[in-house]
PAMI-289027 format. One line per 8 residues: their letters; for each residue x, y, z of C-alpha. Coordinates in nm, 2 decimals. Each point is the difference from the previous one (the first is absolute). Layout:
N
A = X Y Z  ...
This chain:
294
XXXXXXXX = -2.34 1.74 0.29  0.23 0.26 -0.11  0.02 0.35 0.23  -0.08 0.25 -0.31  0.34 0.17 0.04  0.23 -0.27 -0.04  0.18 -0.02 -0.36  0.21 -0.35 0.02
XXXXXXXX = 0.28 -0.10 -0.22  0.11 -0.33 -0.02  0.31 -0.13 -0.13  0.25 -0.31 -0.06  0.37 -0.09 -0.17  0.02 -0.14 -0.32  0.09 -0.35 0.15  -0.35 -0.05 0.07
XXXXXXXX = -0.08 -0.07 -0.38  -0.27 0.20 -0.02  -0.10 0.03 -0.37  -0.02 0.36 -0.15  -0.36 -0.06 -0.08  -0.05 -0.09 0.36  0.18 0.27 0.16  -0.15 0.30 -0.21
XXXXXXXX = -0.34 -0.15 0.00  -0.05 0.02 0.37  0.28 0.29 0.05  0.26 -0.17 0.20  0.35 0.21 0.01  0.30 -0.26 -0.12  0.35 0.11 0.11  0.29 -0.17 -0.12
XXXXXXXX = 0.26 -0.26 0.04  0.31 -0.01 -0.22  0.16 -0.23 -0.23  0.35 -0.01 -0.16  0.06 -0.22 -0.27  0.32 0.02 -0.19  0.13 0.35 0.14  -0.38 0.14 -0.09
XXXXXXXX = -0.25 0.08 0.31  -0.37 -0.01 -0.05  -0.24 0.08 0.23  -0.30 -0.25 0.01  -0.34 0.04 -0.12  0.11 0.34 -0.19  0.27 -0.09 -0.20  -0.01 -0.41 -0.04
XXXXXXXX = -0.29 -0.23 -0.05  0.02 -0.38 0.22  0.02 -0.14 -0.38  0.30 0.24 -0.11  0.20 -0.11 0.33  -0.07 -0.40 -0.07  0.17 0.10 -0.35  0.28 0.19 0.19
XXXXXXXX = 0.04 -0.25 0.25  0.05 -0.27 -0.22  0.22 0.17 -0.20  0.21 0.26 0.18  0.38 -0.09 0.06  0.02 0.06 0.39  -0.30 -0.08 0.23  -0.17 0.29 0.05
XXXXXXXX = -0.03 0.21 0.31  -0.28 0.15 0.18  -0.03 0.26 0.24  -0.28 0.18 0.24  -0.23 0.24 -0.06  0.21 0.38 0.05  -0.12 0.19 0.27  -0.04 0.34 -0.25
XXXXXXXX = -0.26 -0.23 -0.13  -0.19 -0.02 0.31  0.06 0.33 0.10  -0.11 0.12 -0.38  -0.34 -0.20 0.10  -0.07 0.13 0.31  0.01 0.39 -0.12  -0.19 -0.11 -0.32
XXXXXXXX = -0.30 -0.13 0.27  0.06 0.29 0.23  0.00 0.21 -0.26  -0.35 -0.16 -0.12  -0.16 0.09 0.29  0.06 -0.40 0.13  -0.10 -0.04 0.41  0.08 -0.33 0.00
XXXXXXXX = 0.28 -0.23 -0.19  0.05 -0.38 0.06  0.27 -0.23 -0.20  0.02 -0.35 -0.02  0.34 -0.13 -0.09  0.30 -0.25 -0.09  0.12 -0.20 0.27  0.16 0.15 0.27
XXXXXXXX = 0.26 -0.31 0.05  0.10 -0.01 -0.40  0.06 0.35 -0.07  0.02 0.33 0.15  -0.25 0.15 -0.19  -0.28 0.03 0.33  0.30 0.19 0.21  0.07 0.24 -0.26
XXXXXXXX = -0.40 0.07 0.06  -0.03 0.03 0.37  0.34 0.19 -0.04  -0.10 0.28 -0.27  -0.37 0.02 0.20  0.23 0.14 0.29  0.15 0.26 -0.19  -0.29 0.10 -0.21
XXXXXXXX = -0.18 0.05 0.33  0.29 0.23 0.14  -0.04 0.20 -0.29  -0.40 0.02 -0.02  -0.12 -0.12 0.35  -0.25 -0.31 0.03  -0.36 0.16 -0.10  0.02 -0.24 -0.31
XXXXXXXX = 0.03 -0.35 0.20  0.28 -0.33 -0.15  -0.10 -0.30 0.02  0.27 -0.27 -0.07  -0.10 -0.37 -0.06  0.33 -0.28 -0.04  -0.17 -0.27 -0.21  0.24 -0.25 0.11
XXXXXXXX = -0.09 -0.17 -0.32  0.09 0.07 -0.40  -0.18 0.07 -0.29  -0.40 0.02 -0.04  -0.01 -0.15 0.36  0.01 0.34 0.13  -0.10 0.16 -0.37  -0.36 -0.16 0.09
XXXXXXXX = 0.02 0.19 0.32  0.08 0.39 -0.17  -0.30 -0.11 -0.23  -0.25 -0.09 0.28  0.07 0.33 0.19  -0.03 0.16 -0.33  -0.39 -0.17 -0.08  -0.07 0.11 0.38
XXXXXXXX = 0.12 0.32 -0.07  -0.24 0.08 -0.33  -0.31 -0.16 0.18  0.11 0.27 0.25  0.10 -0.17 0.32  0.15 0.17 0.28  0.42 0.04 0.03  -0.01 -0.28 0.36
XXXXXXXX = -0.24 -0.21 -0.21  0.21 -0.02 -0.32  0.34 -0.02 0.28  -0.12 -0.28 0.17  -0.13 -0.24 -0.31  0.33 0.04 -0.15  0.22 -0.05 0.31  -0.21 -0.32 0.04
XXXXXXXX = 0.00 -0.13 -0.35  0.37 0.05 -0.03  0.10 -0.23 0.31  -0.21 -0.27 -0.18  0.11 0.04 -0.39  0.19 -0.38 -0.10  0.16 -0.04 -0.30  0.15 -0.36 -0.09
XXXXXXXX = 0.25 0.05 -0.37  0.10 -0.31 -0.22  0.36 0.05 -0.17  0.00 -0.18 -0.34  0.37 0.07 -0.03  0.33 0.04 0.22  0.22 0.17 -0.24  -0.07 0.35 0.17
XXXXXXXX = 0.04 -0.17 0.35  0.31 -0.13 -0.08  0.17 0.39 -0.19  -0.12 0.16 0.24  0.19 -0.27 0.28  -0.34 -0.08 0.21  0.05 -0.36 -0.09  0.36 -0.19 -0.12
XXXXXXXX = 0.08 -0.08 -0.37  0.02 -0.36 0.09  -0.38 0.00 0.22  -0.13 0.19 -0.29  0.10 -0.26 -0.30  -0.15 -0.25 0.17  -0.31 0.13 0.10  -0.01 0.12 -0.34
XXXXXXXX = 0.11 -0.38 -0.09  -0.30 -0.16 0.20  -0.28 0.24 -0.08  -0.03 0.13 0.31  -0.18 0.27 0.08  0.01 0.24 0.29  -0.28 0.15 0.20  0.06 0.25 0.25
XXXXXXXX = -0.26 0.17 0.24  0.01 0.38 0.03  -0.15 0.13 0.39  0.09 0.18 0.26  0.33 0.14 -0.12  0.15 -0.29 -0.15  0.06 -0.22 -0.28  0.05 -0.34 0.09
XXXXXXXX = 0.01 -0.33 -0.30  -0.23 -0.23 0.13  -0.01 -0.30 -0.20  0.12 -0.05 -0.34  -0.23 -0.19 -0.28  0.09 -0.17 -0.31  -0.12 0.11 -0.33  -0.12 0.34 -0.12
XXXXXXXX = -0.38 -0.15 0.02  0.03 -0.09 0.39  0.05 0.36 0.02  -0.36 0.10 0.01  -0.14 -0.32 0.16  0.22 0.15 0.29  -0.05 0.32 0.02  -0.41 -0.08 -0.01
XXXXXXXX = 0.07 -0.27 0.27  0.19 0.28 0.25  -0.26 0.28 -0.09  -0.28 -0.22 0.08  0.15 -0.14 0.32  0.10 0.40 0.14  -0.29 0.19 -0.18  -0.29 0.14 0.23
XXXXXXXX = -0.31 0.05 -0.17  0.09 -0.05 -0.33  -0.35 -0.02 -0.13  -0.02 0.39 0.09  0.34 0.07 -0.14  0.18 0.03 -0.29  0.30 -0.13 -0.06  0.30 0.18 -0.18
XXXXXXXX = 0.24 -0.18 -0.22  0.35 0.14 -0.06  0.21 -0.06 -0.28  0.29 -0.02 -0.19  0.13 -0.06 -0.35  -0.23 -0.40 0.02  -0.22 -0.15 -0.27  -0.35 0.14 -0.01
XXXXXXXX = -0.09 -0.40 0.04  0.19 0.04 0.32  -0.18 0.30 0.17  -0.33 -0.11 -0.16  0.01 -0.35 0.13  0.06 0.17 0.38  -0.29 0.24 -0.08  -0.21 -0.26 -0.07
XXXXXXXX = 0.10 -0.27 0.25  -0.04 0.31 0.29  -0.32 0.07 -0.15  -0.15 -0.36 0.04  0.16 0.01 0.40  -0.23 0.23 0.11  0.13 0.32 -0.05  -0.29 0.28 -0.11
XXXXXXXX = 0.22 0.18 -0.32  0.37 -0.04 -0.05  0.21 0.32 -0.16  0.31 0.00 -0.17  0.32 0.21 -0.01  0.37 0.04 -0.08  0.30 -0.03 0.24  0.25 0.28 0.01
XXXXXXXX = 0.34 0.09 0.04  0.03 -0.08 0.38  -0.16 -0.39 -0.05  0.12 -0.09 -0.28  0.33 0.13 0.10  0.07 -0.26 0.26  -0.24 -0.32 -0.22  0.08 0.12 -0.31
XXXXXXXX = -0.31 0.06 -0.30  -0.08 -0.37 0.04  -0.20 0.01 0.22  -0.32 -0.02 0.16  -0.21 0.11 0.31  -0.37 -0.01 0.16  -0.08 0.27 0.25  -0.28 -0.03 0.22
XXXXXX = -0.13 0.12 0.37  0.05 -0.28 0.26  0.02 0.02 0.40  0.16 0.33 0.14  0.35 0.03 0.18  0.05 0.03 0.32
């Protein structure tokens, strides 16, 4: 249980595509990534919604460009906690090997304990993951926080549940892939040609394209097949779909297919700037807890 005079704040980046709802409903802190499209930053989750940036995306005339979280918005967060009266901070975030967003952290914790000393304690968590694989994690520390578990209890679950969050993403279409030069022009026209459909697996710090699937409707057979086969526990956990700018029919059909698997509730919610950046809006992803990391 929690010691009486710890006061805990718990935070995350945008990129883990926390809703708003979510994050003021069990008081997670959100600091920023950027986004420039067409000579205009944005900072995500404050200034741009996931659906805006689909729009964007599709639309804007060079490929847009992302950036880290700035370290005066780290620094900005830990005075705001200290300043609360916080003992104890812990932050989950982006991966480590995709952006420099969990540097900037460890970095600005230095000098913010320079400047104030160490009474209120850091603690740093690299997700080595994207999206609501480590957005699940900020929210389970934040549940163990309001039924008023201790700072090492609400440490430790989410240290574990990140090194076991999985995400596997289905990409409808390779347009975005081939502007923004991940795939050729040439691969591109003919996987659009066949009906092919990648599916890449998101763990331990990378994104890797697995296999590739023909037809937008093989898309969810998939994605159930590899959640099934990685899962643990599923009919104690619920599984999180993440999407893009797909048919409902598309994102309903997965629901309900992960639903007759096994799994004990399914939950649904939109990729951001930092996903669909790299798949592009089509596309879409199942997020579940499987075996941990080394």
């Amino acid at each position: 249980m929690a010691k009486q005079n710890e006061k805990i704040c718990i935070f995350t980046d945008s990129a883990a595509d926390i809703t708003r709802a979510e994050a003021e409903r069990w008081k997670i802190d959100i600091v920023p990534l950027r986004v420039t499209v067409d000579g205009k930053t944005y900072l995500e989750y404050y200034d741009i919604t996931p659906e805006e940036y689909w729009k964007m995306l599709e639309e804007s005339k060079d490929f847009p460009q992302t950036s880290q979280v700035g370290m005066d918005s780290f620094l900005n967060l830990y005075k705001k906690a200290k300043a609360a009266g916080c003992t104890h901070v812990v932050g989950v975030l982006i991966n480590s090997k995709g952006s420099g967003t969990y540097q900037a952290a460890c970095i600005t914790r230095d000098m913010f304990y320079d400047e104030y000393g160490k009474d209120m304690v850091i603690e740093l968590i690299d997700s080595l993951c994207y999206s609501y694989t480590y957005g699940k994690v900020a929210v389970t520390g934040a549940k163990m926080r309001e039924e008023g578990k201790s700072f090492a209890e609400i440490l430790a679950e989410m240290t574990s549940l990140s090194k076991g969050m999985k995400a596997y993403v289905g990409i409808y279409n390779l347009r975005i892939l081939r502007k923004s030069g991940r795939i050729s022009g040439g691969a591109a026209f003919v996987g659009d040609a066949l009906g092919l459909r990648p599916v890449a697996v998101v763990f331990n710090g990378a994104v890797d394209v697995m296999c590739k699937v023909r037809g937008d409707k093989a898309v969810a057979n998939k994605l159930v097949e590899l959640a099934v086969r990685d899962a643990v526990d599923r009919e104690h956990q619920t599984a999180y779909i993440a999407h893009g700018d797909v048919p409902e029919a598309q994102i309903a059909a997965l629901e309900r297919k992960l639903l007759e698997a096994g799994f004990a509730a399914v939950r649904r919610g939109p990729l951001g700037v930092m996903v669909t950046s790299n798949t592009g809006p089509q596309a879409l992803g199942v997020i579940f807890r499987g075996a941990p990391r080394p």
